[in-house]
C-alpha positions as CSV (number, residue, x, y, z in Angstrom):
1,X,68.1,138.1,84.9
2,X,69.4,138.8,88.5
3,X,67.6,137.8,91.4
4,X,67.4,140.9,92.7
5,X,65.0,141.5,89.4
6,X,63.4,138.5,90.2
7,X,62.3,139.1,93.8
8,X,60.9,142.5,92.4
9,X,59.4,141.1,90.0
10,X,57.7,138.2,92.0
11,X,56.8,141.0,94.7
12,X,55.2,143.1,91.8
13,X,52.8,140.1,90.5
14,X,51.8,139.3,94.2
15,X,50.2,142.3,94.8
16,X,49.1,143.1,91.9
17,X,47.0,139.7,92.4
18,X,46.8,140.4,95.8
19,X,44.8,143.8,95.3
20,X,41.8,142.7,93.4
21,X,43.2,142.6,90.0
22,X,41.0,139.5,89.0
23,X,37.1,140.3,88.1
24,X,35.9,136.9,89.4
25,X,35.7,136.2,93.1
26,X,38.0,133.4,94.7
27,X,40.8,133.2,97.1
28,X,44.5,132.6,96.9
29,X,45.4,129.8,98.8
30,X,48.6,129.0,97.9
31,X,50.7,132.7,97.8
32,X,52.7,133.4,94.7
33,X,56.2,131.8,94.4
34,X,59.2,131.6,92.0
35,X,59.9,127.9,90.3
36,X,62.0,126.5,87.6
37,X,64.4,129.8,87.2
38,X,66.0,129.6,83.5
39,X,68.6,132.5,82.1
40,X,65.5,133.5,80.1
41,X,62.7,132.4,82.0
42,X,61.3,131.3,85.7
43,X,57.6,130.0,86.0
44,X,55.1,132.3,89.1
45,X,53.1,129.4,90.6
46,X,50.0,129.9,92.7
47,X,46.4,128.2,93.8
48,X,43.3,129.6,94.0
49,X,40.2,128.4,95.5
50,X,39.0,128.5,91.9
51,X,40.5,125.4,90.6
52,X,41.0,127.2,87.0
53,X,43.6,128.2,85.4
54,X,44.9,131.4,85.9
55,X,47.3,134.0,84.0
56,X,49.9,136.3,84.1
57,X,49.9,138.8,81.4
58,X,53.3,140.7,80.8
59,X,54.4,143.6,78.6
C-alpha cells in the first residue's frame, strides 16, 4: 500500500471517530496515528478517556 493511501486512509478513520461515530460518551485523548506499517498491514492506535478497548471495523 502507498503511503499516500495510508495517510488517506488514517485521515478517513480520524474523522470518522472524530464526528461522533461511537454511541457511548468519552473523549479521545490521544488522536489517531499510524504504527507498525507492514506490506499488508499497519496498526491505527488511539486512547480514549474510556479505558476500553475500541475498534475499527473495515470493509
Amino acid at each position: 500500500m502507498e503511503i499516500r493511501i495510508k495517510v488517506v486512509l488514517f485521515f478517513v478513520m480520524a474523522f470518522h471517530f472524530m464526528g461522533g461515530a461511537q454511541n457511548v460518551t468519552g473523549e479521545i485523548l490521544v488522536q489517531p496515528y499510524l504504527q507498525d506499517a507492514e506490506p499488508n498491514s499497519i496498526k491505527i492506535m488511539w486512547e480514549t478517556s474510556l479505558g476500553e478497548e475500541s475498534l475499527v471495523e473495515w470493509g
